[in-house]
C-alpha positions, 0 to 999 in steps of 0.5 A, a space after each residue: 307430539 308430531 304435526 298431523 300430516 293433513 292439509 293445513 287450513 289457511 289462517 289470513 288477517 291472524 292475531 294471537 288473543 288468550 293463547 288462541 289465535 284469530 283470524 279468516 280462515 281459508 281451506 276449511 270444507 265447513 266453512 265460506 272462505 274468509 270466515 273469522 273464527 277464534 281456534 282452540 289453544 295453540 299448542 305447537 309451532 313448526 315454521 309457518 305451521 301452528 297446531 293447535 289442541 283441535 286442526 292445523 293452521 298455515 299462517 298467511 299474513 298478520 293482521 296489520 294492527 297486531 303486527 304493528 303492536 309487536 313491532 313497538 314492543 320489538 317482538 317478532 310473530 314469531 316469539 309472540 307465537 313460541 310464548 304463547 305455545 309454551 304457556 299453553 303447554 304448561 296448562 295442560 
């Protein structure tokens, strides 16, 4: 599967909850600027970009409580992301 070539919206403050991700949304023509929404499941990374089953997110900053979480536990966001996309990828 290849990236959809469209802007990417700006995900900002993001989190990773049951293999979606969380966080305030910028770039979006159906919603304010800084709304929090919950994205359906993500199914591919590239770099800072994520797919996931329904749009294309850039990601900006983690929430700070999240990143401190992988930081105790010693996984970066990065590895936190490639999980979860290769969980998702074996539910479909």
């Amino acid at each position: 599967m290849t990236m959809s070539k469209a802007e990417p919206r700006r995900l900002e403050n993001w989190t990773i909850r049951q293999g979606c991700l969380v966080g305030q949304v910028f770039g979006d023509p159906n919603r304010p600027a800084g709304t929090w929404i919950e994205t359906s499941p993500i199914t591919q990374l590239d770099g800072n970009e994520v797919q996931t089953r329904n749009s294309r997110y850039s990601l900006g900053n983690p929430d700070p409580a999240f990143l401190l979480a992988l930081q105790l536990a010693k996984v970066s966001p990065e590895a936190a992301l490639d999980r979860v996309a290769f969980d998702n990828s074996l539910r479909r």
